[in-house]
MISERO-215548 format. One record per residue (C-alpha): residue in three letters; x, y, z. Coordinates in steps of 0.5 Angstrom, whole numbers, plus 500, padded with zeros to 3 digits. Layout:
% residues N
PT   residuo   east   north    up
PT       ALA      X       Y     Z
...
***
This chain:
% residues 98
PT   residuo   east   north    up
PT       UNK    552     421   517
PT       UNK    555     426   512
PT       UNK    550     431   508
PT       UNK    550     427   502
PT       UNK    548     421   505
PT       UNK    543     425   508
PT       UNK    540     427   502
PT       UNK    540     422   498
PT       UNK    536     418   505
PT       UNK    531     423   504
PT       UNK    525     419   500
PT       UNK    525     421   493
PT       UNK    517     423   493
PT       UNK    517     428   498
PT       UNK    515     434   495
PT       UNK    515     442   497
PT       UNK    508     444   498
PT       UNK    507     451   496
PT       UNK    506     457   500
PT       UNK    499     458   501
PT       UNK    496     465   497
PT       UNK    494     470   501
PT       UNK    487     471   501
PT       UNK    484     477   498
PT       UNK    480     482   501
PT       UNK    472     483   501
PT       UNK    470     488   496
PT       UNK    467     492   503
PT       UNK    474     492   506
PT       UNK    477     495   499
PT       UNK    472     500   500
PT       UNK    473     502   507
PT       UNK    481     502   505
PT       UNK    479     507   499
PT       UNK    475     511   503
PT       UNK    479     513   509
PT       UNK    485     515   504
PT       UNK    480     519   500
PT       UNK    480     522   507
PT       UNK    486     523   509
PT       UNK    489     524   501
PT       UNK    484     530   499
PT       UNK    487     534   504
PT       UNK    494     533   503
PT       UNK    494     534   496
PT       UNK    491     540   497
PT       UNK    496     542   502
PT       UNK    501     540   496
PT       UNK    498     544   491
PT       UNK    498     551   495
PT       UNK    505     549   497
PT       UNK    507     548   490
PT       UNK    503     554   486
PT       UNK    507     561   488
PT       UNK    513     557   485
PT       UNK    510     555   479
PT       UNK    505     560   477
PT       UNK    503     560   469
PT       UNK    507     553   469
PT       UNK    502     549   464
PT       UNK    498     544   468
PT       UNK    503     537   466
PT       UNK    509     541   469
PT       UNK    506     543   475
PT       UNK    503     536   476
PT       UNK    511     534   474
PT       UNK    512     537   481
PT       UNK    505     535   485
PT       UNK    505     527   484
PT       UNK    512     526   486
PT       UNK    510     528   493
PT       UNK    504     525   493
PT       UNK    506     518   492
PT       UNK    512     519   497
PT       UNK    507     522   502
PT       UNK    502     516   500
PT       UNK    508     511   501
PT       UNK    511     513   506
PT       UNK    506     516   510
PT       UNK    498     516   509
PT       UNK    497     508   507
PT       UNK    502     505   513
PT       UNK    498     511   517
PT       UNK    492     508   515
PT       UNK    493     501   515
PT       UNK    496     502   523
PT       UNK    490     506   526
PT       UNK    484     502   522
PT       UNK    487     496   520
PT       UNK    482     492   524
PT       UNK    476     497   522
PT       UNK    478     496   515
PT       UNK    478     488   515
PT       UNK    472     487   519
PT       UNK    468     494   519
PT       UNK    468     494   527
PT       UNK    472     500   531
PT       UNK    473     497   538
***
């Protein structure tokens, strides 16, 4: 059986079903989630600040968050979220450590 034939076989009313959407989170599981990256951001965005003020001492404020947001985010992205979301994956989604 060639590919066209095959095609042309399949029944003209089969239609592709579409994926399903995810479902969306609780409102206390999206509070868990905010909090702990409140926890784990708050010292780091502190941390940065300290890094970042000896080199732009008397900058204005925008500048010197023109530098601090950047490293922010890349942490956030790549560091604090996946961090987060691999250790408490399980409390954020049911409120249960064990």
């Amino acid at each position: 059986m060639s590919i066209q034939s095959a095609v042309s076989a399949a029944p003209a009313t089969a239609t592709v079903a579409a994926p399903a959407k995810p479902a969306r989170p609780s409102l206390a599981a999206r509070t868990r989630m905010a909090l702990l990256v409140l926890v784990a951001v708050y010292p780091v965005i502190t941390g940065i600040i300290y890094l970042v003020a000896p080199f732009t001492e008397g900058w204005p404020v925008w500048e010197r968050n023109f530098v601090v947001a950047p490293l922010m985010v890349i942490a956030m992205v790549y560091f604090i979220i996946p961090g987060i979301q691999s250790r408490f994956g399980r409390f954020i989604a049911t409120g249960r450590l064990a």
